[in-house]
KOLDO-299881 format. One record per residue (C-alpha): residue in three letters; x, y, z; residue number from 0. Coordinates in steps of 0.1 Angstrom, whole numbers. Each point is the difference from the previous one (the first is absolute). Layout:
aa / xx / yy / zz / i
ALA / X / Y / Z / NUM .
...
//
This chain:
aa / xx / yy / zz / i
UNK / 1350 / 673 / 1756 / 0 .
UNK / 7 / 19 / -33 / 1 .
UNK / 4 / 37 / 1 / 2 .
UNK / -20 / 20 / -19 / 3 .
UNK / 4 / 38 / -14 / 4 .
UNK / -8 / 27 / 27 / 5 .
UNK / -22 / 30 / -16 / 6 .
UNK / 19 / 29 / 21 / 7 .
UNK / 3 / 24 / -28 / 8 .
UNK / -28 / 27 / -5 / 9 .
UNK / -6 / 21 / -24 / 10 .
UNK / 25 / 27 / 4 / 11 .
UNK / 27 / -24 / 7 / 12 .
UNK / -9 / -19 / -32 / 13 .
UNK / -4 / 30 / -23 / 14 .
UNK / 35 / 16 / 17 / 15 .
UNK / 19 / -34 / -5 / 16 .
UNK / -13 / -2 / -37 / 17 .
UNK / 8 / 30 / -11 / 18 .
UNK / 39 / -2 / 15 / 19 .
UNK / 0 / -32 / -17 / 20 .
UNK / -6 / 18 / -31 / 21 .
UNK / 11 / 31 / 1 / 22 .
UNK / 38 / -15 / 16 / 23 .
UNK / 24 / 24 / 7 / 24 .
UNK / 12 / 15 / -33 / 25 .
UNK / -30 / 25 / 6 / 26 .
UNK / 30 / 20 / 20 / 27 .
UNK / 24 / 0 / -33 / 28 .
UNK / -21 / -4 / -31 / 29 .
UNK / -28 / 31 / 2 / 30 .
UNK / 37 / 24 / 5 / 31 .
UNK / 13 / -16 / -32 / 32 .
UNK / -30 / -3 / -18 / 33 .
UNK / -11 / 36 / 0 / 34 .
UNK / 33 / 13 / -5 / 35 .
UNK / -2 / -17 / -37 / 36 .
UNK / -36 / 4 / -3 / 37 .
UNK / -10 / 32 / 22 / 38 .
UNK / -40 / 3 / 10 / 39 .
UNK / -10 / -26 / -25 / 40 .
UNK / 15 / -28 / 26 / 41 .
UNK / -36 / 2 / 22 / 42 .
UNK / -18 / -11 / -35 / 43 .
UNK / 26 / -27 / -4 / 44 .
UNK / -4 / -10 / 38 / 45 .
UNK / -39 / -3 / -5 / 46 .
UNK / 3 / -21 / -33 / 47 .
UNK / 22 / -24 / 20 / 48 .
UNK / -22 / -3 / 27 / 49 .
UNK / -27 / -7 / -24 / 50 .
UNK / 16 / -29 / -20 / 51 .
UNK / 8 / -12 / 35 / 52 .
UNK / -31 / -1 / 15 / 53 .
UNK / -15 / -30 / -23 / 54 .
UNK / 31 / -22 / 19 / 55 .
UNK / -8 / 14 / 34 / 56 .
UNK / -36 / -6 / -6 / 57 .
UNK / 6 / -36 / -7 / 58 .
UNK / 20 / -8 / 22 / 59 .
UNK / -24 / 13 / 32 / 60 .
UNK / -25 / -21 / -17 / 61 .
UNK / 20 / -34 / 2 / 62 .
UNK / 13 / 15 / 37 / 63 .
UNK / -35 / 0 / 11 / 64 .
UNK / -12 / -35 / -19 / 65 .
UNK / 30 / -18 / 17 / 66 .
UNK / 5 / 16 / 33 / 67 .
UNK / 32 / -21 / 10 / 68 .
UNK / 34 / 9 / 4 / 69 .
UNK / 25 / -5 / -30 / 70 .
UNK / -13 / 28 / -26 / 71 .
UNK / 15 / -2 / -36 / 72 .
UNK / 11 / -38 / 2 / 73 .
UNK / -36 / -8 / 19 / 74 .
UNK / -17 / 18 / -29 / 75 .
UNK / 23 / -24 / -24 / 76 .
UNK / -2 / -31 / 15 / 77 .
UNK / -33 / -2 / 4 / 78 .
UNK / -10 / 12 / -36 / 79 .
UNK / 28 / -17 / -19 / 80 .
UNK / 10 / -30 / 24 / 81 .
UNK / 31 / -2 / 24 / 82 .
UNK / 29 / -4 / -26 / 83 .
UNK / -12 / 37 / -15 / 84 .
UNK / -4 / 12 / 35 / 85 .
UNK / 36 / -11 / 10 / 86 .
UNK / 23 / 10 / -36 / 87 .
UNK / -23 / 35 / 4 / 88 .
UNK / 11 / 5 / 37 / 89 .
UNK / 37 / -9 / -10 / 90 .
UNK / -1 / 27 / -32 / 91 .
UNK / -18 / 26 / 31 / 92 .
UNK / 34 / -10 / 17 / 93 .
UNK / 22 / 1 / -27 / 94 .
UNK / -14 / 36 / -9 / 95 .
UNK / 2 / 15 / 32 / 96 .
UNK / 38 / -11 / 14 / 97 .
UNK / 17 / -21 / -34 / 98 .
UNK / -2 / 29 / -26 / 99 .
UNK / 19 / 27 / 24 / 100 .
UNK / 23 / -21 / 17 / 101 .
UNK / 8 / -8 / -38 / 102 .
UNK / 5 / 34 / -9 / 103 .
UNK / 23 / 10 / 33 / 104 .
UNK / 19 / -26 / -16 / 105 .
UNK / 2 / 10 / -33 / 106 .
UNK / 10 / 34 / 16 / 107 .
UNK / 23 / -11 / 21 / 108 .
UNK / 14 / -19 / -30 / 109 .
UNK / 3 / 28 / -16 / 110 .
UNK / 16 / 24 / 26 / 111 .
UNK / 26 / -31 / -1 / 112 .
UNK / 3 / 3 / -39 / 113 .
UNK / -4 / 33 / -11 / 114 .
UNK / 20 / 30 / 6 / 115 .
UNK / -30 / 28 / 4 / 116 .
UNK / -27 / -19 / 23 / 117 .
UNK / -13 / 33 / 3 / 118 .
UNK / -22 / -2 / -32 / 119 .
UNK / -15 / -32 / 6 / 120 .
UNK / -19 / 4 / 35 / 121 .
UNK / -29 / 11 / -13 / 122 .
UNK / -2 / -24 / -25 / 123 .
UNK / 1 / -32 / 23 / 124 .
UNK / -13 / 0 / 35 / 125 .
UNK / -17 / 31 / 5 / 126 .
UNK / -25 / -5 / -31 / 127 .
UNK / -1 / -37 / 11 / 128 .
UNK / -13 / 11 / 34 / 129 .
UNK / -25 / 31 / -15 / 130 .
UNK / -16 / -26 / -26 / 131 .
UNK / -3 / -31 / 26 / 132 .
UNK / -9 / 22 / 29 / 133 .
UNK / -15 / 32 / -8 / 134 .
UNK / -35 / -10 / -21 / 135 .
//
């Protein structure tokens, strides 16, 4: 007997997981170093963010609630583009979230290895690895 997708979530647990999901966690690093550089202008740049944003949210709720199976992004590919799309867009989802900092702790630690001041270059590597991937 096939299993089939179990429709637990309401809407407060929807809306709550899809705005973690967005937001991430860099919203307890970034707004501290964005309004020291910026000072009370950082709210307008906030709200301009969330408003090139929401075009992206908004389309993907709509495919989430045309295909209400589990499997998100590489669903949404593989059934508009075919299954090879589907799979090589799922790898590059992959590749983004665990292949580009695992490559730059390498580079780093390459560096540490290399370089006499390693000092200088942790914020080049890793850290803004992790911010850019992570964070929006």
């Amino acid at each position: 007997m096939p299993r089939s997708l179990e429709r637990d979530l309401g809407l407060y647990e929807t809306i709550t997981i899809s705005i973690g999901a967005m937001i991430g966690s860099g919203i307890f690093v970034l707004p501290g170093l964005a309004a020291k550089k910026t000072g009370p202008s950082v709210i307008v740049a906030y709200l301009l963010a969330g408003l090139i944003v929401l075009p992206a949210a908004l389309s993907k709720s709509e495919m989430a609630t045309a295909m209400p199976e589990a499997g998100s992004t590489y669903l949404y590919i593989d059934r508009a583009m075919g299954p090879l799309l589907g799979t090589v867009a799922h790898s590059q989802i992959h590749e983004f979230a665990f292949g580009d900092p695992a490559t730059d702790l390498s580079n780093r630690l390459e560096a540490t290895v290399l370089l006499a001041h390693p000092q200088e270059l942790k914020s080049r590597s890793f850290v803004r690895s992790a911010i850019e991937k992570f964070a929006f």
